[in-house]
Residue, then its C-alpha position, 0 to 999 in steps of 0.5 A: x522147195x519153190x512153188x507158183x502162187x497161181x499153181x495148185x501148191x498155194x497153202x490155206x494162208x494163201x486164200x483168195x480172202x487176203x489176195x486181190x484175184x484176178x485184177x491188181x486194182x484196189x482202192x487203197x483203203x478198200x479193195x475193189x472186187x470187180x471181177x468175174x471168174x472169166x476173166x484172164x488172170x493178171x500176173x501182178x496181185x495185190x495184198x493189203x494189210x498192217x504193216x507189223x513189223x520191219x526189219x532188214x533181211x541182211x547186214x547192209x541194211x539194203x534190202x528189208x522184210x515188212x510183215x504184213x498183217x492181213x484183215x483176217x488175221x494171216x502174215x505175208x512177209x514182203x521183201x523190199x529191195x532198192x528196186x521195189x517201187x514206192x508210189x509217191x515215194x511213202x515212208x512206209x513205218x509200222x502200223x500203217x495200212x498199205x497194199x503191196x503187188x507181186x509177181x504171182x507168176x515168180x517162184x517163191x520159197x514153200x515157208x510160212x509165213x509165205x516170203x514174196x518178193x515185193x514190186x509195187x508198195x502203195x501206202x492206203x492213206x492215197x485214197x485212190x485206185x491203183x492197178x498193176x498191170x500189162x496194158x497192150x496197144x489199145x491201152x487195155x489191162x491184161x485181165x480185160x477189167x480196165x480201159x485207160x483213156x488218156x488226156x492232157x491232164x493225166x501225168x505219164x512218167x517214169x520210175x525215176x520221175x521224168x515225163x514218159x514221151x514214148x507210147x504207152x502201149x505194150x507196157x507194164x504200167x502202175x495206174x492211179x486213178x479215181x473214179x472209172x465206170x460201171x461198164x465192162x472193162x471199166x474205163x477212167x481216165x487216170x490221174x497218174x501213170x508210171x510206166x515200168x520200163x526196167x523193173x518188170x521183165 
């Protein structure tokens, strides 16, 4: 049985207590509650947690299972495959404080603990903000919490690590940032832009 994590079949472990709601943004270390229930959903959630365990899920050793222990106790279980994306390529072990984004849009298997399939890992010790998110042609996040306003000083790349020349609009873009402000949506001027041209359909 499949079922949606933004559909009405999401299990008592699967609470608004261990899942970042409404935005993707989170500081790694604290998450950042900045919505309100107006707000568009965004497609690409975020859980954070103590990495428990790590195993690999088939004999290739390609493709592994991290279990993720969350603040209130609950385990999610993240697959991690070669195309998942790590940012600032972590060397993720055990007992490491991380946060992990996937795609609340995608069907997942109805077991427990809950099996997802991981986009995005962020390792907590980066002390920044990292959002996940569709930013349309005014740079603007799918669930209006984040404008970006870029300068010569934010660095703009792709996945495999050479620089971003083309428009970033219309894009599914990872976001580090430090500091944004107060205002709705909340603006900043991020230090590091990935821009995911292949992994997210």
């Amino acid at each position: 049985m499949y079922y949606n994590h933004k559909s009405n079949k999401i299990s008592a472990n699967e609470t608004q207590n261990n899942i970042i709601t409404g935005t993707t943004g989170c500081t790694c270390g604290n998450v950042e509650n900045n919505t309100t229930p107006t707000m568009p959903n965004s497609r690409y959630l975020g859980i954070q947690g103590i990495v428990t365990n790590i195993s690999n899920l088939n004999d290739d050793g390609c493709t592994k299972l991290f279990e993720v222990r969350d603040q209130n106790g609950r385990i999610t279980n993240f697959v991690i495959t070669p195309s998942t994306y790590f940012i600032n390529q972590a060397n993720i072990a055990r007992g490491m404080s991380i946060t992990v984004f996937y795609d609340a849009d995608a069907p997942a298997v109805l077991i427990y603990p809950p099996r997802l399939q991981a986009i995005v890992v962020a390792s907590n010790n980066l002390n920044k903000n990292v959002k996940v998110d569709y930013f349309d042609s005014n740079l603007l996040s799918q669930d209006k919490a984040l404008q970006l306003n870029i300068n010569e000083n934010t660095e703009v790349i792709l996945e495999n690590g050479q620089t971003f020349t083309g428009n970033l609009g219309n894009h599914y873009l990872i976001v580090i940032y430090t500091n944004s402000t107060r205002s709705i949506p909340a603006q900043t001027t991020p230090e590091k832009v990935i821009v995911l041209c292949q992994s997210i359909s």
